[in-house]
C-alpha positions as CSV (number, residue, x, y, z in Angstrom):
1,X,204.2,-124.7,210.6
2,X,204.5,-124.7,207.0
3,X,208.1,-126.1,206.9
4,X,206.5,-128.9,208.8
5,X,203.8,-129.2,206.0
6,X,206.6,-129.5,203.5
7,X,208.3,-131.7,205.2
8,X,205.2,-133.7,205.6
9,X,204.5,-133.4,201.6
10,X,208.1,-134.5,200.5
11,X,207.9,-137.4,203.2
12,X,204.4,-138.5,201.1
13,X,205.5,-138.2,197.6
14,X,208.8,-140.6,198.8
15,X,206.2,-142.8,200.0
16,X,204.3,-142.6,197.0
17,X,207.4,-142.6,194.5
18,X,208.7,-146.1,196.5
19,X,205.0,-147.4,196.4
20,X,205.0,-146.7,192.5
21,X,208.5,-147.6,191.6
22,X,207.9,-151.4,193.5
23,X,207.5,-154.4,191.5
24,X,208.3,-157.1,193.9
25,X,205.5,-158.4,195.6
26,X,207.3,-158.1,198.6
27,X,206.5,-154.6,198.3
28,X,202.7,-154.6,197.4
29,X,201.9,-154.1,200.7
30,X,204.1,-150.8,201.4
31,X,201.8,-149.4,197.8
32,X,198.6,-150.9,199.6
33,X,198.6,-148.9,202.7
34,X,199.9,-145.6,201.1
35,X,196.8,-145.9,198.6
36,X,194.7,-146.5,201.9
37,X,196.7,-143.6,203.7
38,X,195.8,-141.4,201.2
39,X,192.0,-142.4,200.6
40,X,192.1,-141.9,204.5
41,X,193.4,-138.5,204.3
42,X,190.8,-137.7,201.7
43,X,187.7,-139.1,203.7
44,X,189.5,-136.9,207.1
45,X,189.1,-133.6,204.5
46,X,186.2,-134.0,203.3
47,X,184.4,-134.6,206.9
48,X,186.8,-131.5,208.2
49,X,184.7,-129.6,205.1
50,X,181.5,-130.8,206.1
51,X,182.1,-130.0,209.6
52,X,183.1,-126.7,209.1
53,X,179.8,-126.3,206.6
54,X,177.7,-127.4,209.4
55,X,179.3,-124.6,211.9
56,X,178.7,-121.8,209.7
57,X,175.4,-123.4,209.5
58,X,174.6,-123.3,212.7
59,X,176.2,-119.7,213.4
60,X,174.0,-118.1,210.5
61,X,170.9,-120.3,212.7
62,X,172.3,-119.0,215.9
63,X,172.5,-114.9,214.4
64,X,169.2,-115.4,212.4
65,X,167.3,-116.3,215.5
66,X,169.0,-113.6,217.9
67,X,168.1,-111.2,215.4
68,X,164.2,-112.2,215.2
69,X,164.4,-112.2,219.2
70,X,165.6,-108.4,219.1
71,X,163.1,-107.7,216.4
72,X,160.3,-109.4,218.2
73,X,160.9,-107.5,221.1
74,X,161.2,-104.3,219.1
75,X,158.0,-105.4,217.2
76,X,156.2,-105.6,221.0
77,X,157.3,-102.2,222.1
78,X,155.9,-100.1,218.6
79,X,152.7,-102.4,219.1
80,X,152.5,-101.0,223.1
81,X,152.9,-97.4,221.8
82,X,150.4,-97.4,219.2
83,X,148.0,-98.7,221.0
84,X,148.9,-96.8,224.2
85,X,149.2,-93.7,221.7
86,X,145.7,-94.5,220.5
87,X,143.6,-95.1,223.4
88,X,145.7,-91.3,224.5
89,X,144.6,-89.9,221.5
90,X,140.6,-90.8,222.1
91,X,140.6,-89.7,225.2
92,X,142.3,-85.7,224.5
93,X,139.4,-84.4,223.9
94,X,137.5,-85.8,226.9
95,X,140.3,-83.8,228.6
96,X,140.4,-81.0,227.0
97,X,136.7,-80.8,227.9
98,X,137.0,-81.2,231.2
99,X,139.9,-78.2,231.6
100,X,137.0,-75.8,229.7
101,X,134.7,-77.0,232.6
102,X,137.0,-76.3,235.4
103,X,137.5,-72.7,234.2
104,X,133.7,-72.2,233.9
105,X,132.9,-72.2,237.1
106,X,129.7,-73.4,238.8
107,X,126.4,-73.6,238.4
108,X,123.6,-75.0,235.7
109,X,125.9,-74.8,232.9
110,X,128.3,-76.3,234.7
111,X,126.2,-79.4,235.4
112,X,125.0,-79.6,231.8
113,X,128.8,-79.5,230.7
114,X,129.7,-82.6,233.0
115,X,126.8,-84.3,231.4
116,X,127.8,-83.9,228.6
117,X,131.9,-84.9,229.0
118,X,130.3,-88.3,230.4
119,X,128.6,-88.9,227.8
120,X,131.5,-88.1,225.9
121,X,134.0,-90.1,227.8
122,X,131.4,-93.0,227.3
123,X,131.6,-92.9,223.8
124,X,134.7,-93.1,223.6
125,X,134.8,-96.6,225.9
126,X,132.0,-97.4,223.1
127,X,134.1,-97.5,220.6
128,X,136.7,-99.3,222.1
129,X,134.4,-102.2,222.9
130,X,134.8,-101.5,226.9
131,X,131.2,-101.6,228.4
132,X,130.0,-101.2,231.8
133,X,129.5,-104.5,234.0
134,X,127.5,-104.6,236.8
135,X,123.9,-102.9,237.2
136,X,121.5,-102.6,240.8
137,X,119.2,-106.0,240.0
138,X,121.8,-107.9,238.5
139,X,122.7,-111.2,239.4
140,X,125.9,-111.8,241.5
141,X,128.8,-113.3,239.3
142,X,132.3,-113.7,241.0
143,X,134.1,-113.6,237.5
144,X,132.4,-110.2,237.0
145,X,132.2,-109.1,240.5
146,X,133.5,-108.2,243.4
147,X,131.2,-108.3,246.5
148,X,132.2,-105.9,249.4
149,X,129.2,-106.0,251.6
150,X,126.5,-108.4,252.2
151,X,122.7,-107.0,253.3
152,X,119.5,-108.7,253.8
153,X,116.9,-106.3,251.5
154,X,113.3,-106.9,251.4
155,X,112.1,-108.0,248.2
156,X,115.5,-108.6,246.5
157,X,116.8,-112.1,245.7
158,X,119.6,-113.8,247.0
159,X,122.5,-113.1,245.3
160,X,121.2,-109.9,243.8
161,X,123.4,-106.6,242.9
162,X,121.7,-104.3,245.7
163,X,124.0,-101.4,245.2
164,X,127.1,-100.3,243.0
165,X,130.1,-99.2,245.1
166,X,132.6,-98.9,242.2
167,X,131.6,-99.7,238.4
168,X,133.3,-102.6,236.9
169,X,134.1,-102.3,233.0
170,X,135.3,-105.7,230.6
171,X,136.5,-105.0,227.3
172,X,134.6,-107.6,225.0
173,X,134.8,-110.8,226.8
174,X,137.8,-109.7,228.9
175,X,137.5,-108.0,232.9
176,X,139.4,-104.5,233.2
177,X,138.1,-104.0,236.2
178,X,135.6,-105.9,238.8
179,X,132.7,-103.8,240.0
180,X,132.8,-103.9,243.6
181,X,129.1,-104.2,245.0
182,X,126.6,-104.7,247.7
183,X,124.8,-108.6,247.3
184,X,121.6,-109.5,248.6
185,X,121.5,-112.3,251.2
């Protein structure tokens, strides 16, 4: 390959020399198209530059944005943990309460020390902004909701919560969980 380059080379500067060494106007136009040749050649390099410019370009694009992808997703699966390892970590101690209640045994103090894990275990929703959703009176709303049974009752309203099957719980705005419910009417 390069023996065909030199060739090439020695084959231009002939060209060139003959161009150069021509006074006869015979010969102008030999010089005019080997100064056009070579302009040519030069534009041909020059775009060949640019072109390659604009592929490493795009391959530093093409890495940079494969490389946010796997940190993105790495990102997303710390993010799951903590806040997996988080809500875990709140509810430990409701656990670890429960296991001391299971070993005491029954009775009055075992009542009292349900109680008091409930209310413990509904602190803990507390401060995690998950509240309870659906109360006996309430009115009937399918976003909320979930009616199982339907009952005539005297003195309730139509589409009144009756009775509370399952509680529902929403954490701020959003449902966790419908409460599945009896409705009036």
């Amino acid at each position: 390959m390069a023996k065909k380059k030199t060739e090439k080379e020695e084959l231009k500067e002939e060209v060139k020399e003959e161009a150069t060494a021509a006074s006869t106007p015979e010969e102008d136009p030999l010089r005019e198209a080997t100064l056009a040749l070579n302009e040519a050649q030069k534009e041909l390099e020059e775009t060949k530059a640019k072109l390659q410019e604009a592929e490493d370009r795009t391959l530093r694009i093409l890495a940079e944005y494969d490389n946010f992808k796997k940190r993105t997703v790495k990102e997303k699966e710390e993010l799951y943990f903590a806040a997996a390892a988080d809500v875990i970590k709140k509810l430990l101690p409701v656990f670890d309460n429960l296991d001391r209640a299971q070993m005491a045994g029954d009775g009055e103090n075992y009542r009292k020390g349900v109680e008091m894990i409930l209310s413990q275990f509904g602190d803990v929703l507390n401060s995690m902004d998950v509240h309870q959703i659906a109360q006996v009176g309430d009115e009937f709303d399918p976003v909320f909701h979930e009616a199982i049974f339907r009952e005539e009752k005297e003195g309730a309203p139509e589409n009144t919560i009756t009775e509370v099957l399952q509680k529902g719980y929403a954490m701020g705005e959003k449902v966790i969980r419908h409460a599945m419910v009896k409705v009036s009417g």
